[in-house]
C-alpha positions as a printed NumPy array, in Angstrom:
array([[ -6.918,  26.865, -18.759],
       [ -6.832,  30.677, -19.918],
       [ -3.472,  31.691, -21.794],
       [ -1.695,  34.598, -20.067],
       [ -1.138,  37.568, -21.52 ],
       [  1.972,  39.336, -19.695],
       [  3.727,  42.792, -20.136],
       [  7.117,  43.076, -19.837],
       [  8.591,  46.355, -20.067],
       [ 12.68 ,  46.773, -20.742],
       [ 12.202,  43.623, -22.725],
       [ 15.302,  44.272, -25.186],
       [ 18.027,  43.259, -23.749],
       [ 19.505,  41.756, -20.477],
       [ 16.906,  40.448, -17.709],
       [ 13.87 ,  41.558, -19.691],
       [ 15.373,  39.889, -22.577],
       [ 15.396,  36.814, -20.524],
       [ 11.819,  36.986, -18.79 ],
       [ 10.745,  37.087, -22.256],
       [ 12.281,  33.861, -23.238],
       [ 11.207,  32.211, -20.034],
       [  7.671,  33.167, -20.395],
       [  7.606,  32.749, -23.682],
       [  8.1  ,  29.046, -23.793],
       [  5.642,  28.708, -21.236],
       [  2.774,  29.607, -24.185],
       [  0.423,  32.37 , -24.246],
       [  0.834,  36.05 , -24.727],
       [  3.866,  38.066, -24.077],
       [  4.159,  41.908, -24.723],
       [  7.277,  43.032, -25.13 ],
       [  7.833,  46.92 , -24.478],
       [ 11.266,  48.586, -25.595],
       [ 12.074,  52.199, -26.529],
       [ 14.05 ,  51.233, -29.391],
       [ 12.49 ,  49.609, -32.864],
       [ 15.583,  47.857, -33.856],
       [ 16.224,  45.918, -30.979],
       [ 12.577,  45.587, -29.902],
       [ 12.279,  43.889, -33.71 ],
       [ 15.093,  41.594, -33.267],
       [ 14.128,  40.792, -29.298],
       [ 10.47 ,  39.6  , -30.791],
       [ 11.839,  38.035, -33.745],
       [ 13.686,  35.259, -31.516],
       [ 11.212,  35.194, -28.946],
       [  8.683,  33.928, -32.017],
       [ 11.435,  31.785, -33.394],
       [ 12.365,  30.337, -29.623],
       [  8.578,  29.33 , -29.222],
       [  6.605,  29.328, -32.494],
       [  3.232,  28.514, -30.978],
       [  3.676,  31.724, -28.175],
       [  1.643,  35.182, -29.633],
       [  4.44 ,  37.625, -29.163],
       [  3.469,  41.332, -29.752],
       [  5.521,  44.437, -29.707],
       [  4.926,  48.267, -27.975],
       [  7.252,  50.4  , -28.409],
       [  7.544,  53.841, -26.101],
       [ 10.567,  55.924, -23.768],
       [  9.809,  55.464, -20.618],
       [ 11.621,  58.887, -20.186],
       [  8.439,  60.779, -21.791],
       [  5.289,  60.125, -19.641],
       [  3.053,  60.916, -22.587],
       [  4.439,  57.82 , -24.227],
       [  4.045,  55.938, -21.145],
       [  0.214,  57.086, -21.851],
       [ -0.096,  56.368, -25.103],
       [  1.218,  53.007, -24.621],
       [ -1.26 ,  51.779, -22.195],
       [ -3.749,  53.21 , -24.05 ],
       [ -2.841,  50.975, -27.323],
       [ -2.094,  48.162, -24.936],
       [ -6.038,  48.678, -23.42 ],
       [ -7.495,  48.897, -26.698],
       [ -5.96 ,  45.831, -28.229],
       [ -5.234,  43.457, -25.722],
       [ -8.685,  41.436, -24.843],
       [ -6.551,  40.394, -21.396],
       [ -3.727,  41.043, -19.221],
       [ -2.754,  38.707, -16.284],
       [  0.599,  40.274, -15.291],
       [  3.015,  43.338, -15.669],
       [  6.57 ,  43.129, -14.756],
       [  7.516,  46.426, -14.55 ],
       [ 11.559,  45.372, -15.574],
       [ 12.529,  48.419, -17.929],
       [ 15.737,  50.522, -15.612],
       [ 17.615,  53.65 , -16.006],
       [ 21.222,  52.776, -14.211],
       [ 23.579,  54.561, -12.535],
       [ 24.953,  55.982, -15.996],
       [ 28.027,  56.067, -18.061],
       [ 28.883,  59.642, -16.404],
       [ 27.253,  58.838, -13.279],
       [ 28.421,  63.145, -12.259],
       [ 25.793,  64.183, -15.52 ],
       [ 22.469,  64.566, -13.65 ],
       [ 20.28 ,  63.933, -16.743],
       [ 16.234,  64.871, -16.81 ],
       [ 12.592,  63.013, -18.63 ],
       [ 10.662,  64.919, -21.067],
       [  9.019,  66.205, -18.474],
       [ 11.979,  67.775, -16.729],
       [ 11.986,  65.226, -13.865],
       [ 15.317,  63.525, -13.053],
       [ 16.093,  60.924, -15.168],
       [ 16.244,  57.639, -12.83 ],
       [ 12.949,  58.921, -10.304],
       [ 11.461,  58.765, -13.914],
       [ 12.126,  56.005, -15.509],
       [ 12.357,  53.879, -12.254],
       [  9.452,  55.177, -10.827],
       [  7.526,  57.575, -12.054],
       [  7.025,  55.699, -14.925],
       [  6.096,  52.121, -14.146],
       [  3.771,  53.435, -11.358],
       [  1.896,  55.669, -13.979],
       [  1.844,  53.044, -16.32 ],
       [  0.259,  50.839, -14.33 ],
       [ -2.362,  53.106, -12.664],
       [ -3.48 ,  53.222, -15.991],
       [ -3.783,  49.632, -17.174],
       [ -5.436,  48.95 , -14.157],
       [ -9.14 ,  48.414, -16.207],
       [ -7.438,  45.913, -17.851],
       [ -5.717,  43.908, -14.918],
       [ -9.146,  44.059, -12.916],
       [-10.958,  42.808, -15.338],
       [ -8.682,  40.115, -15.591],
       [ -8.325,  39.092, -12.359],
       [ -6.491,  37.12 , -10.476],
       [ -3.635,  39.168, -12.327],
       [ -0.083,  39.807, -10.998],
       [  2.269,  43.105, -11.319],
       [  5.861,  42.628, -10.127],
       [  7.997,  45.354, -10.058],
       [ 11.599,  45.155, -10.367],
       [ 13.68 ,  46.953,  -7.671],
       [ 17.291,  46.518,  -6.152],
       [ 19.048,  45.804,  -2.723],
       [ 20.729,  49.302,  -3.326],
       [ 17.93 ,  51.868,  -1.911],
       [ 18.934,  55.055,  -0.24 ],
       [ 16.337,  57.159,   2.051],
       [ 14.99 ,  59.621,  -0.312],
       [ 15.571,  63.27 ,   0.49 ],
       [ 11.961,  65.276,   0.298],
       [ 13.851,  68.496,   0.349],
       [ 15.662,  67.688,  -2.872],
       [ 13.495,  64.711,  -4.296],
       [ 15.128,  65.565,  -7.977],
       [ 18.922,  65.889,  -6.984],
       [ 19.247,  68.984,  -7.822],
       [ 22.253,  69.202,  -5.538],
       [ 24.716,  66.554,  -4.504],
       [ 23.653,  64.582,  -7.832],
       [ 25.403,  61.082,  -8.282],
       [ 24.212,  58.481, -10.496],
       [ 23.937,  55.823,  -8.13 ],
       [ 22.802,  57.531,  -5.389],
       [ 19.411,  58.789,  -8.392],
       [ 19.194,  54.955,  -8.587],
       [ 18.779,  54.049,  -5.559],
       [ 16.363,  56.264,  -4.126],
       [ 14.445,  55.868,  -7.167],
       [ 14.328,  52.111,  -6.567],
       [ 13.163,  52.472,  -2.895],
       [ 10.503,  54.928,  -4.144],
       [  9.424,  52.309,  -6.503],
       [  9.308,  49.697,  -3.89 ],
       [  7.214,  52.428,  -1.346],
       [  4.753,  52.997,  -4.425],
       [  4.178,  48.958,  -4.523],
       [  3.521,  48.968,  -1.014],
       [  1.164,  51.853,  -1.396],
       [ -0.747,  50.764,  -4.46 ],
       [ -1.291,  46.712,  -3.02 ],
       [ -2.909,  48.765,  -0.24 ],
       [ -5.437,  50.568,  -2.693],
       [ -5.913,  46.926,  -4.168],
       [ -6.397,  44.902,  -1.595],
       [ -9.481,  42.659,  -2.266],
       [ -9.471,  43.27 ,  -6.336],
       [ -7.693,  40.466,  -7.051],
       [ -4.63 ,  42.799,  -8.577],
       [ -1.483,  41.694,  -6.161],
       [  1.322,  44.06 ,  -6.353],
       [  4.852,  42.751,  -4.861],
       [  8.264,  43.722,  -5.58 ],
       [ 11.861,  42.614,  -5.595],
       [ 15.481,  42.412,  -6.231],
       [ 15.981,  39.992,  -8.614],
       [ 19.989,  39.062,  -8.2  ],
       [ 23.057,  41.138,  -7.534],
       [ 25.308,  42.531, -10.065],
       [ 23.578,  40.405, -12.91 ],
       [ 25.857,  40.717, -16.4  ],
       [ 23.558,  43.513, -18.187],
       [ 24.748,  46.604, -19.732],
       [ 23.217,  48.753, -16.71 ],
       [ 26.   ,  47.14 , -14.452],
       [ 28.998,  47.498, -16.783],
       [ 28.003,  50.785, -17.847],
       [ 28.962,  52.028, -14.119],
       [ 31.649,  50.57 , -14.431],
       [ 30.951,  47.788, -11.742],
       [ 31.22 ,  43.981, -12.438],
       [ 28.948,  41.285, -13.068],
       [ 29.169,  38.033, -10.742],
       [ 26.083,  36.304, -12.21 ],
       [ 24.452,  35.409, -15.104],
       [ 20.682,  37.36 , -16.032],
       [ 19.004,  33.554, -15.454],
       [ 19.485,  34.132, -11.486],
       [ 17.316,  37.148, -11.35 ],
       [ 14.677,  35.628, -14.237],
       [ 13.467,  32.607, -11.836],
       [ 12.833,  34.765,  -8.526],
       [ 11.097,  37.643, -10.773],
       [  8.645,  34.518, -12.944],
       [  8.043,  33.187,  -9.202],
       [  6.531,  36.222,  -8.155],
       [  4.571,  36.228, -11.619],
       [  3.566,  32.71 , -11.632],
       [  3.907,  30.647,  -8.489],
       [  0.466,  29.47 ,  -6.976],
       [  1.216,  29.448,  -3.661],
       [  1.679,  33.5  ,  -3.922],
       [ -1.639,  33.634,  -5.296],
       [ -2.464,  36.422,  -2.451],
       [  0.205,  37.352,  -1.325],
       [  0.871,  41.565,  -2.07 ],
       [  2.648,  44.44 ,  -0.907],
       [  5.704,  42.299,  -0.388],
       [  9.587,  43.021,  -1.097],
       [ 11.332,  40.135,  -1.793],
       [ 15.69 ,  39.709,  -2.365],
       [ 15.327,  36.943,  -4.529],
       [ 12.984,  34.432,  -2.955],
       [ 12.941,  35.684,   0.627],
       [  9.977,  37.632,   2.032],
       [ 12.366,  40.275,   3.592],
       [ 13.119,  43.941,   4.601],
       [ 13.397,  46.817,   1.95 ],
       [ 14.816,  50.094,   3.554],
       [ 13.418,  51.589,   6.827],
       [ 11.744,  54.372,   4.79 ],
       [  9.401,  52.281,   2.983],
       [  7.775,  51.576,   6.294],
       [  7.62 ,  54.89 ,   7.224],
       [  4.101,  55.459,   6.594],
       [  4.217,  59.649,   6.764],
       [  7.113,  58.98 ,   3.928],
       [  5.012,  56.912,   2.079],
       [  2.2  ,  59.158,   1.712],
       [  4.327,  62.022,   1.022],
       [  6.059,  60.316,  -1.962],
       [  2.655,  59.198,  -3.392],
       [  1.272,  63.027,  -3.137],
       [  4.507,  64.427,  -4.914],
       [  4.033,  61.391,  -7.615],
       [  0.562,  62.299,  -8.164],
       [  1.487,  65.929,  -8.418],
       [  3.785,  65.089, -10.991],
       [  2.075,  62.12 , -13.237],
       [ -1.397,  64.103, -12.966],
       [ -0.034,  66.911, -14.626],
       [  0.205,  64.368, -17.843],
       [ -3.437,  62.617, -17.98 ],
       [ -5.944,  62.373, -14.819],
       [ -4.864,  58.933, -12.854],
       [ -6.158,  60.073,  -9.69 ],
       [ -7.626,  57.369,  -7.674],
       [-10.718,  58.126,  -5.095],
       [-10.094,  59.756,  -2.116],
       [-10.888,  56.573,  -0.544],
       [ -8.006,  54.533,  -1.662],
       [ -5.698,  57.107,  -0.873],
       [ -4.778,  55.38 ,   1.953],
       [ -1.061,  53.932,   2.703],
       [ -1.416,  51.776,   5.661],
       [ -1.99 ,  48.011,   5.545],
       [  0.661,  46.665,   3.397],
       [  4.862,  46.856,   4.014],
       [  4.119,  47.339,   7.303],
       [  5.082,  43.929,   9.393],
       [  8.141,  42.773,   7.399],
       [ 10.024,  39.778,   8.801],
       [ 13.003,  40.925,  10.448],
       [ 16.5  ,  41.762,   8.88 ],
       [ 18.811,  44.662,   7.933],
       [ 17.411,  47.243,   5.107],
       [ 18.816,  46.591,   2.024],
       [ 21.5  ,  48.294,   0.237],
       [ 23.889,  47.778,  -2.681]])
């Protein structure tokens, strides 16, 4: 049986911090991605001591600066012979001073960066990799809390609010997986997404202020399902809360919305390095768009 080799972003601490422990003593390869060398060295350190006979290897790059997300995937394609999964964990939160509208590198608002614009980027541009290492997996990490995203003031320029960046950055992220398992369908590459738990105990949810009801364990075994589990072998373009194929937000099925988000994203991550996918995968449709019944989700 091949080893996986699995990315997981926001590996340093809380959830990611977990996933890499879980997959870890499962054997193979896990890449651990953090933005800061301390931690990222002392989060690799006990993943190696946890499980000895796992090949644990560190990138290090801020999500905030898409020209680090670049150069990342660009040392990730030229050392890594494989790559079977991506878990796209890594999260900007609602903030300490959730009034303070913060901005990237690039002058994009903070959260639509780091929660989207980011993840989606990086892995348009590990996608070599994945397809040539197919069947592979990407999972990205949303939230119940999604808010319909505002076209006329996609960066919060006005009305900012830390939560309120968070959440419509989440249900972008969770349009973009819809949109990108439809470019993939047939490549082997599934992309699904999902909220892992609600109000784990991480720093993201204290920082707010808010308090955690569960431990970072509850949202580790829905996230390594979607990673792992055989029976989901096919299944993409999915939002899951937890392990229920369910509803994200009304917007995400909103197929005009959809399409208008990925333009603006492309607009925005093609200014950095030329991702653009062929005109004929620019397609939305297909994927997100018979979801089983239930409310949208929100925090």
């Amino acid at each position: 049986m091949t080893r996986r080799t699995t990315l997981i972003t926001g590996a340093t601490q809380g959830m990611g911090r977990g996933l890499a422990l879980d997959l870890a003593a499962r054997g193979g390869t896990v890449l651990l991605h953090g933005r800061d060398p301390d931690r990222l060295g002392k989060v690799a350190a006990e993943v190696r001591a946890a499980a000895p006979d796992t090949t644990v290897r560190t990138y290090l790059a801020d999500l905030a600066d898409l020209d680090q997300v670049y150069a990342m995937a660009a040392r990730i394609r030229a050392a890594e012979p494989r790559l079977d999964g991506v878990i796209n964990n890594a999260v900007a939160g609602g903030g300490t001073e959730p009034l303070r509208r913060e901005v990237s590198r690039q002058g994009h608002e903070l959260r639509f960066a780091v929660n989207h614009l980011a993840p989606y980027a990086l892995t348009r541009a590990l996608l070599p990799l994945l397809t040539a290492s197919t069947p592979a997996r990407v999972v990205n990490v949303a939230s119940i809390g999604q808010e319909a995203i505002d076209f006329d003031n996609l960066m919060l320029e006005r009305d900012y609010e830390g939560l309120r960046a968070y959440c419509r950055s989440k249900l972008a992220l969770i349009m973009a997986t819809f949109h990108l398992a439809a470019e993939l369908a047939g490549t082997g590459v599934t992309v699904n997404t999902l909220h892992p738990a609600h109000l784990m105990d991480t720093d993201g949810v204290r920082a707010y202020g808010l308090t955690p009801v569960i431990g970072i364990e509850e949202g580790v075994r829905p996230t390594v399902r979607l990673l792992l589990d055989p029976d989901l072998t096919t299944t993409t373009g999915r939002y899951f809360d937890q392990f229920t194929d369910t509803r994200a937000h009304a917007q995400a099925y909103d197929i005009a919305a959809r399409e208008r988000l990925m333009q603006l994203t492309h607009t925005l991550i093609d200014g950095e390095t030329d991702v653009r996918q062929p005109e004929a995968h620019r397609s939305g449709g297909g994927f997100g768009e018979q979801p089983p019944s239930g409310p949208p989700g929100r925090r």
